[in-house]
N, C-alpha and C positions, 0 to 999 in steps of 0.2 A: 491760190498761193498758200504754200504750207508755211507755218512759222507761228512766232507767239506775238507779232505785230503784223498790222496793216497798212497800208499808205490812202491815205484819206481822196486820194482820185485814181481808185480801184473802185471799179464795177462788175461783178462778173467776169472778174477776171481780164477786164480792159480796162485800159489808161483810158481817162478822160483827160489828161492833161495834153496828150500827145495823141490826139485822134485817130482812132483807127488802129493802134498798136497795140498787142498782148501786152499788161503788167509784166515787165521786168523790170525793177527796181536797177538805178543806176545809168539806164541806157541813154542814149544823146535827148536830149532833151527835159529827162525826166528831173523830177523838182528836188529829188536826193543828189542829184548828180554833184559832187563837188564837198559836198557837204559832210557825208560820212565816207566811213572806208569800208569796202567790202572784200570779200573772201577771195573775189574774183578781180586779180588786177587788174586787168582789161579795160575794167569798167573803173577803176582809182584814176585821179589826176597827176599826172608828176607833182612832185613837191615842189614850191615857189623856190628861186635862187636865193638868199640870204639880200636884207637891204643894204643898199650902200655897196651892195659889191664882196662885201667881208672883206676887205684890204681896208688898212690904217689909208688914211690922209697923207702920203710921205710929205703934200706941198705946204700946209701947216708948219708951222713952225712957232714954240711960244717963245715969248721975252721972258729973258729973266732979271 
């Protein structure tokens, strides 16, 4: 793999993490998955929904 990083379960150019598989960083299983964002969407996670919904409480209501 060309670049100025390695992934620490690359051997020769195979995953050890994923048995059996050519290193490509990102791919189902692999330990970046999720974690960084790459060049290649493909391989990105959709972005999480917002918590709560992003909608106010309308059933709240304070005292005044």
């Amino acid at each position: 793999m060309a670049g100025g990083w390695g992934c620490p379960h690359e051997l020769n150019e195979m995953c050890q993490h994923v048995q059996g598989r050519p290193c490509d960083p990102g791919m189902k299983g692999c330990v970046l998955a999720g974690r960084f964002r790459f060049s290649n969407e493909a391989k990105n996670r959709p972005p999480r929904p917002a918590r709560g919904g992003g909608k106010p409480d309308s059933t709240r209501h304070r005292d005044k």
